[in-house]
C-alpha positions as CSV (number, residue, x, y, z in Angstrom):
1,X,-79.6,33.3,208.6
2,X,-77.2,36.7,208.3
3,X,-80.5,38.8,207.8
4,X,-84.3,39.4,207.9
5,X,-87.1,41.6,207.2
6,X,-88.5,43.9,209.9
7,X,-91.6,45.7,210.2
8,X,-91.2,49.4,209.2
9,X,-94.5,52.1,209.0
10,X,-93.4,53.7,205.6
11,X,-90.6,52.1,204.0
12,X,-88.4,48.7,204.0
13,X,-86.4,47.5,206.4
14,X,-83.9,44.4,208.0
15,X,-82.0,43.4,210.1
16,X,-78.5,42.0,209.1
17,X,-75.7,40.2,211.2
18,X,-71.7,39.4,210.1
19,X,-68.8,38.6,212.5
20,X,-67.5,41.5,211.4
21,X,-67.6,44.9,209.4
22,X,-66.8,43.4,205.9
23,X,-69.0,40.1,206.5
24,X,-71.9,42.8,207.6
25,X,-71.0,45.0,204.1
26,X,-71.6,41.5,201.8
27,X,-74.5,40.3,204.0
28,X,-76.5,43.1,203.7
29,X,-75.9,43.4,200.3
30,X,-77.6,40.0,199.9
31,X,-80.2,41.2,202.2
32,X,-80.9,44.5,200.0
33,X,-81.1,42.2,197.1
34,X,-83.4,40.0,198.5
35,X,-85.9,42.5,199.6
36,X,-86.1,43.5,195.9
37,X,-86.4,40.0,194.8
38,X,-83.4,40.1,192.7
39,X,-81.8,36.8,191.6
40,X,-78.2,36.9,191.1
41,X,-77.5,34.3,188.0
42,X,-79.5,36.3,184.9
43,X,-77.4,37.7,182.1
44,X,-74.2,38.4,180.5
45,X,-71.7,38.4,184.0
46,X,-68.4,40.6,184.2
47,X,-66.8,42.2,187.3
48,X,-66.5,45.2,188.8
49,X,-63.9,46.4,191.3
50,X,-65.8,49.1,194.1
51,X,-64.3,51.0,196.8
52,X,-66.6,53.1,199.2
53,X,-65.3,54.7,202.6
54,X,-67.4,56.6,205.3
55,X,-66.2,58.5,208.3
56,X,-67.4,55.5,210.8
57,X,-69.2,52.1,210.5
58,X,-72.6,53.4,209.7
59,X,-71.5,55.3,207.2
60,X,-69.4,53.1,205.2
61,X,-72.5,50.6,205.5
62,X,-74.9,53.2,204.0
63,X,-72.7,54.2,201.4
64,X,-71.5,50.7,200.3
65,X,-75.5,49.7,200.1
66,X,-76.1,53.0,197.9
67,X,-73.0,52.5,195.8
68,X,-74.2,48.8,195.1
69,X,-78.0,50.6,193.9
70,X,-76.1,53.5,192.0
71,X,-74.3,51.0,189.6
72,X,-77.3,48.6,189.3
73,X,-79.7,50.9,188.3
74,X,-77.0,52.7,186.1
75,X,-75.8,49.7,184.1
76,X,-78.6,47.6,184.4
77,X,-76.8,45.0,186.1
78,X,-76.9,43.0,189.5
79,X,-73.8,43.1,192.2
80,X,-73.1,39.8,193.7
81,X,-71.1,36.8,194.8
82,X,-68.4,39.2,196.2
83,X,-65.1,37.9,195.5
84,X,-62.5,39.2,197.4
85,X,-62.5,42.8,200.2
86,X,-60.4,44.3,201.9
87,X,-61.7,46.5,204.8
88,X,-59.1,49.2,205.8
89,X,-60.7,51.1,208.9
90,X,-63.4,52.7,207.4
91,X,-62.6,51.9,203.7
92,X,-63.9,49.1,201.4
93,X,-62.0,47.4,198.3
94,X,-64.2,44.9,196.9
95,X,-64.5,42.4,193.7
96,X,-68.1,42.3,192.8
97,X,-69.1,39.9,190.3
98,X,-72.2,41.4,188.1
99,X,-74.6,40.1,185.8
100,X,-76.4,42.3,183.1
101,X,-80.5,42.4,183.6
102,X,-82.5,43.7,181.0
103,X,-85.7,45.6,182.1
104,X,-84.3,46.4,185.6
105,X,-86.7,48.3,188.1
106,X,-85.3,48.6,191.8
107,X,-88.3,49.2,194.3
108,X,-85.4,50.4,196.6
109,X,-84.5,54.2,196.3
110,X,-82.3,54.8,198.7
111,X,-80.3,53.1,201.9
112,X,-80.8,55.8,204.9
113,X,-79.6,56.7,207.9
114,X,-82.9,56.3,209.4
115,X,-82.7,54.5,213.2
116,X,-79.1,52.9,211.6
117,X,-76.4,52.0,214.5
118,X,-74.2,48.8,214.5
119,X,-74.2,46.6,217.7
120,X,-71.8,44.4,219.0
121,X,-73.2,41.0,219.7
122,X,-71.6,38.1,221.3
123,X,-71.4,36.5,217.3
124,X,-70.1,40.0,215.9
125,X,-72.1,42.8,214.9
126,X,-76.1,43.3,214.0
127,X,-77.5,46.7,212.6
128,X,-80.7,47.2,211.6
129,X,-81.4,49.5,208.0
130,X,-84.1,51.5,206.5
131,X,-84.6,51.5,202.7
132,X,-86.7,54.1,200.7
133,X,-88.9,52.5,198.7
């Protein structure tokens, strides 16, 4: 399993593992979406091409995760089964393959930067994120 839920006082949280920066980016998408309970295959589908930077790890995570709400809750729509990335230091390039939801309602806010930092593990990296709900 690349993620789980973890015990937070106020708001959401989990924990999420990749071997590396980008598998991290797409599995904690899937692990934002699943706290929400969204399912990927409802509606018309199209794509969308996303690139999000930050001036270090953590903050490319954060703002990949808030890009990801931002068009969701914008276009009423669901990000998943990303296609292709392309991680440039601190830079993202993705292929996101969406699907169009009516009546979307995100319980998640926000992604924050609340207790975030990325570890090193001996399978890659692990980092542990707060949502506001």
């Amino acid at each position: 399993m690349s993620f789980e839920e973890i015990e937070h006082t106020a708001d959401r949280a989990f924990r999420v593992k990749g071997r590396d920066l980008g598998d991290l980016l797409v599995n904690a998408a899937r692990a934002m979406h699943a706290l929400e309970g969204v399912r990927f295959a409802e509606g018309k589908s199209g794509t969308l091409d996303l690139e999000v930077d930050g001036i270090d790890a953590e903050s490319l995570l954060v703002n990949w995760l808030n890009e990801i709400l931002y068009l969701e809750q914008k276009h009423q729509l669901v990000c998943g089964n990303f296609q292709s990335y392309e991680l440039s230091g601190y830079r993202v390039r993705a292929r996101v393959q969406t699907h169009q939801r009516s009546n979307y309602q995100a319980d998640i806010k926000a992604v924050t930067f609340h207790n975030l930092k990325i570890h090193k593990t001996p399978e890659g990296l692990e980092a542990e994120v707060v949502v506001d709900v």
